[in-house]
C-alpha positions in Angstrom: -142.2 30.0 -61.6 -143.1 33.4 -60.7 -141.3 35.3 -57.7 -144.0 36.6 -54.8 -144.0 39.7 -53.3 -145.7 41.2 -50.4 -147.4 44.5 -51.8 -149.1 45.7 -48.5 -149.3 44.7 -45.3 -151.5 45.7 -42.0 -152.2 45.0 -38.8 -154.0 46.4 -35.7 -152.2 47.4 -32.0 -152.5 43.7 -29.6 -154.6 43.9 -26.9 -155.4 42.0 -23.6 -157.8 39.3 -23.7 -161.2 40.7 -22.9 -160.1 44.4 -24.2 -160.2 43.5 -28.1 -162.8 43.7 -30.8 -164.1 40.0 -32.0 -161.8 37.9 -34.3 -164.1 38.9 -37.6 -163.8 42.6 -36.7 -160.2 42.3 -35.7 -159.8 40.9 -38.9 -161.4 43.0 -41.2 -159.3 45.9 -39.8 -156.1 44.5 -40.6 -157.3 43.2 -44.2 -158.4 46.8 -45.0 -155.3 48.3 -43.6 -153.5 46.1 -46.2 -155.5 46.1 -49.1 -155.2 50.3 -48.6 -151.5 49.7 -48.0 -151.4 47.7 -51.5 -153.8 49.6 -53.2 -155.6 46.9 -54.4 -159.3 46.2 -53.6 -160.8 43.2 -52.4 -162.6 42.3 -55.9 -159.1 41.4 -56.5 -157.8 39.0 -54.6 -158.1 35.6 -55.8 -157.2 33.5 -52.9 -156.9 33.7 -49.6 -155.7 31.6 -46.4 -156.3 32.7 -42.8 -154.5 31.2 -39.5 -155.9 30.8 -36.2 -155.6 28.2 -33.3 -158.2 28.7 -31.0 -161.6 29.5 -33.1 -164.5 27.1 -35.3 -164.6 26.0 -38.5 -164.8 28.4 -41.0 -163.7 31.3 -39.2 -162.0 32.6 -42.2 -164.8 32.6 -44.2 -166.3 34.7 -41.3 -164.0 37.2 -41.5 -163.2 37.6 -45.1 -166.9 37.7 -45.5 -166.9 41.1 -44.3 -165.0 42.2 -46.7 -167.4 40.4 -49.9 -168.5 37.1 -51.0 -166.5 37.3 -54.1 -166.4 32.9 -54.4 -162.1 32.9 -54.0 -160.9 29.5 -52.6 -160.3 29.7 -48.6 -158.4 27.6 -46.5 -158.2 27.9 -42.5 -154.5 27.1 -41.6 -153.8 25.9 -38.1 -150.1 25.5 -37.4 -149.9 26.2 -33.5 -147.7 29.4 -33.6 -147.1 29.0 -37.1 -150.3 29.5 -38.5 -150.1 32.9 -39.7 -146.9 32.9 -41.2 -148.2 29.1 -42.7 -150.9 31.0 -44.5 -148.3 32.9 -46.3 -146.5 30.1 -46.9 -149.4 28.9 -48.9 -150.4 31.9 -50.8 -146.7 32.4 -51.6 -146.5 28.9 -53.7 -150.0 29.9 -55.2 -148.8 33.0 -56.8 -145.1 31.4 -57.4 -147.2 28.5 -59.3 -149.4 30.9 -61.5 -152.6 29.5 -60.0 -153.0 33.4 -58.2 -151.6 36.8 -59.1 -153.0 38.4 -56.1 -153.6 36.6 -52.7 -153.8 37.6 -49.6 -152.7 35.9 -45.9 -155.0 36.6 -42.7 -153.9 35.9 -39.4 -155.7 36.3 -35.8 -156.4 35.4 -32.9 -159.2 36.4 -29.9 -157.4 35.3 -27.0 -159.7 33.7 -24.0 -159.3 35.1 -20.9 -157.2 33.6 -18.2 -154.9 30.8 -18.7 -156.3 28.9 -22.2 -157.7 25.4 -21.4 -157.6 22.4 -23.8 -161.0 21.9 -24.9 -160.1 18.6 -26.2 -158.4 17.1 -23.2 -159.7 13.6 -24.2 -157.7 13.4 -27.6 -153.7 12.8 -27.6 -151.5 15.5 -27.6 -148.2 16.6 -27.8 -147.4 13.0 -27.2 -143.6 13.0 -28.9 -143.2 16.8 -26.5 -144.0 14.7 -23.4 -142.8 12.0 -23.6 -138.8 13.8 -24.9 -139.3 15.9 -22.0 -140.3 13.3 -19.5 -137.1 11.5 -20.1 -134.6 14.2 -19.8 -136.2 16.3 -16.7 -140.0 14.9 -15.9 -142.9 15.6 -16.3 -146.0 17.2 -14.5 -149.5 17.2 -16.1 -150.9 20.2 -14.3 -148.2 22.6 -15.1 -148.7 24.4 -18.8 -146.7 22.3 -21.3 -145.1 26.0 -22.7 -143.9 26.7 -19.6 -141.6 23.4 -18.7 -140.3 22.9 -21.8 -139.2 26.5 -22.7 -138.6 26.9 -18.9 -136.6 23.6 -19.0 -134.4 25.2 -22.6 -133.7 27.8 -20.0 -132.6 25.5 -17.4 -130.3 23.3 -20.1 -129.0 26.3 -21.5 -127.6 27.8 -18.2 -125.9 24.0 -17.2 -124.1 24.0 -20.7 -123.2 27.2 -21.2 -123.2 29.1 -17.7 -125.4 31.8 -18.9 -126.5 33.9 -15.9 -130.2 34.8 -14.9 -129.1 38.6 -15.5 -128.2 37.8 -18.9 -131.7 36.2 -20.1 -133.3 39.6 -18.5 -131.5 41.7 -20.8 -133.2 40.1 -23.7 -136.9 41.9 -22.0 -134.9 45.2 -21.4 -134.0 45.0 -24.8 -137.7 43.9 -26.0 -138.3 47.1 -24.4 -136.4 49.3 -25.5 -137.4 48.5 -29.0 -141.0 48.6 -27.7 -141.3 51.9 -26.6 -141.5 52.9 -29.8 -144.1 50.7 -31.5 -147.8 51.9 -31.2 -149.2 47.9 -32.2 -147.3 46.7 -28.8 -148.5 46.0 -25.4 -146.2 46.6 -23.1 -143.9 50.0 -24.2 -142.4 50.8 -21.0 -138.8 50.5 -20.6 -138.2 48.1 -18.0 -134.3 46.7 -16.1 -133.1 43.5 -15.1 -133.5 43.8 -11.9 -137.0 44.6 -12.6 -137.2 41.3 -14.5 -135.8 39.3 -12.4 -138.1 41.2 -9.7 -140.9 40.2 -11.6 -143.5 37.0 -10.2 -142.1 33.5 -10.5 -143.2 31.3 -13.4 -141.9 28.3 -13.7 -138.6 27.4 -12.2 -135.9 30.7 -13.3 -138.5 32.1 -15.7 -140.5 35.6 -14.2 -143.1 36.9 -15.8 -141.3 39.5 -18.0 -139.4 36.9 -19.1 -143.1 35.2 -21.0 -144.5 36.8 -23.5 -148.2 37.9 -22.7 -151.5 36.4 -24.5 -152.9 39.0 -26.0 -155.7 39.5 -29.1 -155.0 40.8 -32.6 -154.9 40.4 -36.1 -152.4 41.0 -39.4 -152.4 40.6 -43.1 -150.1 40.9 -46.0 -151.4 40.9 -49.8 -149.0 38.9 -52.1 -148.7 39.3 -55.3 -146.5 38.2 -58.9 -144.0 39.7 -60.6 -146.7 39.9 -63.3 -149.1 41.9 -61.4 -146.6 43.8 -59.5 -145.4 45.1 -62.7 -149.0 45.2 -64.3 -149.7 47.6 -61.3 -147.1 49.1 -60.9 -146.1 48.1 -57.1 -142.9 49.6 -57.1 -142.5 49.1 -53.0 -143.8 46.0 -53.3 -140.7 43.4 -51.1 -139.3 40.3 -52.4 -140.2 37.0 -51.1 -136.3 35.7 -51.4 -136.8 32.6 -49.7 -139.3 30.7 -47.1 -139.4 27.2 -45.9 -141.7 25.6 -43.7 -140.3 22.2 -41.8 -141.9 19.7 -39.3 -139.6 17.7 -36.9 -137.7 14.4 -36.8 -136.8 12.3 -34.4 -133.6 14.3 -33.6 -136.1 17.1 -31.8 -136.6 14.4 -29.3 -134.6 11.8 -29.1 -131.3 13.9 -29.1 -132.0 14.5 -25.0 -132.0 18.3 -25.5 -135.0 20.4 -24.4 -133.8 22.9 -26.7 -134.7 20.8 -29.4 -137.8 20.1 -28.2 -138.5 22.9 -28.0 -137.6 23.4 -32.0 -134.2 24.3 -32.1 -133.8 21.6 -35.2 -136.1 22.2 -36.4 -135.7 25.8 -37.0 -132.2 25.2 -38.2 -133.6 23.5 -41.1 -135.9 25.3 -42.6 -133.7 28.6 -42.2 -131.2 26.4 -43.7 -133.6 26.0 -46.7 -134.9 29.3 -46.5 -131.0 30.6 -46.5 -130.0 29.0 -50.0 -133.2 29.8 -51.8 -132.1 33.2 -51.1 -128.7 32.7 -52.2 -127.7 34.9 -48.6 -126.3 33.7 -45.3 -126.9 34.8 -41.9 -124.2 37.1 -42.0 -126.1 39.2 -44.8 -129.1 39.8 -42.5 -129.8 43.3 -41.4 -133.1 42.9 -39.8 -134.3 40.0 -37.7 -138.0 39.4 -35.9 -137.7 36.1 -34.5 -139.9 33.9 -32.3 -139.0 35.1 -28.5 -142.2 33.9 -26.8 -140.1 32.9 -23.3 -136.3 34.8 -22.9 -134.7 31.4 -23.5 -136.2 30.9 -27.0 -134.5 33.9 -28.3 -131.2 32.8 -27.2 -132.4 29.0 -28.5 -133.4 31.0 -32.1 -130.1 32.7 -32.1 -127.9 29.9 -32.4 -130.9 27.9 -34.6 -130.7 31.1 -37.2 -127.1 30.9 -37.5 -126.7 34.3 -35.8 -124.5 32.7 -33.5 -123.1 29.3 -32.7 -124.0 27.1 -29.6 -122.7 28.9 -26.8 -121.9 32.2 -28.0 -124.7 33.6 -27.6 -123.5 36.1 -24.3 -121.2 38.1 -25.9 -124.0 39.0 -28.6 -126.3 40.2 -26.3 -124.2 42.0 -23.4 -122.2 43.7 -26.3 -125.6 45.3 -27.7 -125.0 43.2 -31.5 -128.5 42.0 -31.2 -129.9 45.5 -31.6 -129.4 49.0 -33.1 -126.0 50.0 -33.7 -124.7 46.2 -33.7 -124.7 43.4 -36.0 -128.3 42.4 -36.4 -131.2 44.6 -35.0 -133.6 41.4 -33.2 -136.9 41.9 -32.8 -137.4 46.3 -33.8 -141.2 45.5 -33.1 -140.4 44.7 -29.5 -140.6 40.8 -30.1 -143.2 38.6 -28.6 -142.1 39.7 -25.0 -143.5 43.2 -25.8 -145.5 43.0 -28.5 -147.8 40.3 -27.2 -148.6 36.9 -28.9 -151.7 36.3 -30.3 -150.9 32.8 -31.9 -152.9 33.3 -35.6 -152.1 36.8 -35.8 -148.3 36.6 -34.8 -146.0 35.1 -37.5 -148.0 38.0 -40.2 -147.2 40.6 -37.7 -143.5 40.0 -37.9 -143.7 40.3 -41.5 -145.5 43.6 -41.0 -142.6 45.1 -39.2 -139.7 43.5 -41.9 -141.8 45.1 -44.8 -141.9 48.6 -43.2 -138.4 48.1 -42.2 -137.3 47.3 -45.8 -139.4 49.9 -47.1 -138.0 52.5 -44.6 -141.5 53.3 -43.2 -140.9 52.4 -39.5 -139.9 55.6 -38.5 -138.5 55.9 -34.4 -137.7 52.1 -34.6 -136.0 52.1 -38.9 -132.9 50.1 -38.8 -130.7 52.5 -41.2 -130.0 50.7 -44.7 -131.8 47.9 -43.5 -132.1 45.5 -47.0 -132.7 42.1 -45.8 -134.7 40.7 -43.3 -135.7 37.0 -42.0 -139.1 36.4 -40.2 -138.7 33.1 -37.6 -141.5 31.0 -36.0 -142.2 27.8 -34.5 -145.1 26.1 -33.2 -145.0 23.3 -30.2 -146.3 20.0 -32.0 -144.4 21.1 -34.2 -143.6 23.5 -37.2 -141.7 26.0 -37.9 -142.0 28.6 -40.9 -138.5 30.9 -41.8 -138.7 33.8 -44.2 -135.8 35.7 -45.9 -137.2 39.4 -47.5 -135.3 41.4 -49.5 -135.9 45.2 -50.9 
């Protein structure tokens, strides 16, 4: 089989709901931005997959449309907060089989306004979620599902491991930080913990710094083989080292831990996957962006990555190892918590950032000598895609 490489990537600064371009146009934008990045036109891409949660049928075709109606196979990928890094799950095992040499991976997402509403509230779902998290702290059907099971990871991981409100807010101060520096992100103030913690109630501990904010926006990365990346000479082109994509078992909910409802399992096995296709453990990581849409799933992903082990997590963060100068930079982009988290659009914008990271192209934010990186999301439902790049 053929090793896969990502030979451009692009994406386009999130936005608020109600302040961005439509999906097609968001889309086109970051597709262009990649293809230019690649230097490879769109007569030459041979397949394509796009993710997006909240749009219509076809709205990949819509997109890509803009770009040509060249005939390629198209497949809309939904995958909750997985979908865009799903896509390039898919086009990777195209190119590794030999049915592509050049494919590319969409992702976006237009955002509605306000709180999103399930437009198909008489269809089952999230019935294993519910049900796990009825059982070990109740339930309520008018609060957002995100919010009590990631709120209720928060509340679980303080009881086991003592972890102190102050210490969750230093994982926005560090989202932040890393922010401030990143044109595509939202919110690039710096911010305290006081100031978190300061910040409007959510649900139960969680404030609203502590949640990552909906926002609109779009990212794609053009894959290619080792084949073509020789044939055209793609000499910055990044390795694909190892990617998994896993779905639950009944240990996410019958193991009477909301952290692994809320994917912590699940997570664990496909980096685990991802890990020995690689040939690398965690300790070899320089680079991390991982899936920090609430405070709590950071520390949840820490230990689920194999950055830490149960319980450990507090000396990692308050001795700065999570970020530059320490062990592991997490999250240069700014994370979720900064960046925004425009479902389709968000697992191809991590990738972004590890490609210019490994390629030395992200400037105020570079992690010096960074070589290998590992891209981490999971979707509520559930799935959970984990990436390992190498230079």
């Amino acid at each position: 089989m053929s090793k896969a490489y990502i030979a451009g990537v692009g994406m386009i600064p999130f936005l608020k709901p109600g302040k961005s371009e439509t999906y097609e146009k968001m889309a086109e934008t970051a597709i262009r931005a990649a293809l230019a990045d690649a230097g490879i036109d769109y007569a030459q891409i041979e397949e394509a997959a796009v993710g997006y949660t909240m749009g219509d049928s076809c709205n990949g075709q819509e997109a890509l449309y803009r770009l040509g109606l060249t005939g390629i196979p198209v497949v809309n990928v939904e995958n909750a907060c997985a979908s865009g890094s799903s896509a390039v799950y898919l086009m990777r095992r195209a190119v590794e089989s030999g049915d592509a040499d050049i494919a590319i991976a969409v992702g976006f997402e237009q955002m509605p306004m306000g709180s999103p509403k399930n437009s198909f509230a008489d269809r089952p779902m999230f019935t294993k979620i519910k049900e796990a998290t009825r059982a070990i702290q109740g339930w309520d059907e008018d609060t957002a599902i995100p919010l009590q099971v990631f709120g209720g990871s928060y509340l679980e991981l303080q009881k086991q491991y003592g972890y102190s409100d102050a210490l969750f807010a230093l994982l926005s101060v560090k989202s932040r930080a890393h922010a401030q520096h990143n044109p595509y992100a939202l919110f690039r103030e710096p911010t305290t913990v006081e100031a978190v913690l300061a910040s409007k109630p959510i649900w139960g501990p969680l404030t609203l710094f502590q949640c990552s904010p909906s926002t609109c926006g779009a990212a794609a990365a053009v894959l290619v083989s080792e084949r073509a990346k020789r044939r055209l000479g793609l000499n910055r082109a990044v390795l694909i080292a190892g990617q998994a994509l896993a779905t639950d078992t009944d240990e996410s909910f019958a193991s009477g831990s909301m952290s692994d409802v809320v994917g912590a399992k699940v997570s664990a096995r496909a980096a685990s996957r991802a890990f020995a296709q690689a040939g690398i453990g965690p300790e070899d990581l320089d680079v991390v962006e991982l899936h920090d849409c609430f405070t709590p799933n950071e520390i949840v992903s820490y230990s689920a990555l194999g950055l830490v082990k149960p319980g450990e997590a507090e000396a990692f963060i308050r001795d700065g190892q999570n970020t530059y100068g320490g062990r592991v930079v997490v999250n240069p982009s700014g994370g979720l918590l900064s960046k925004g988290h425009p479902i389709g659009a968000t697992g191809i914008a991590q990738m972004c950032e590890l490609v210019w990271q490994l390629r030395g192209d992200a400037q105020q934010r570079q992690v010096e000598g960074a070589r290998v990186g590992l891209q981490h999301n999971v979707g509520l439902g559930g799935a959970s895609v984990v990436t390992v790049l190498r230079k």
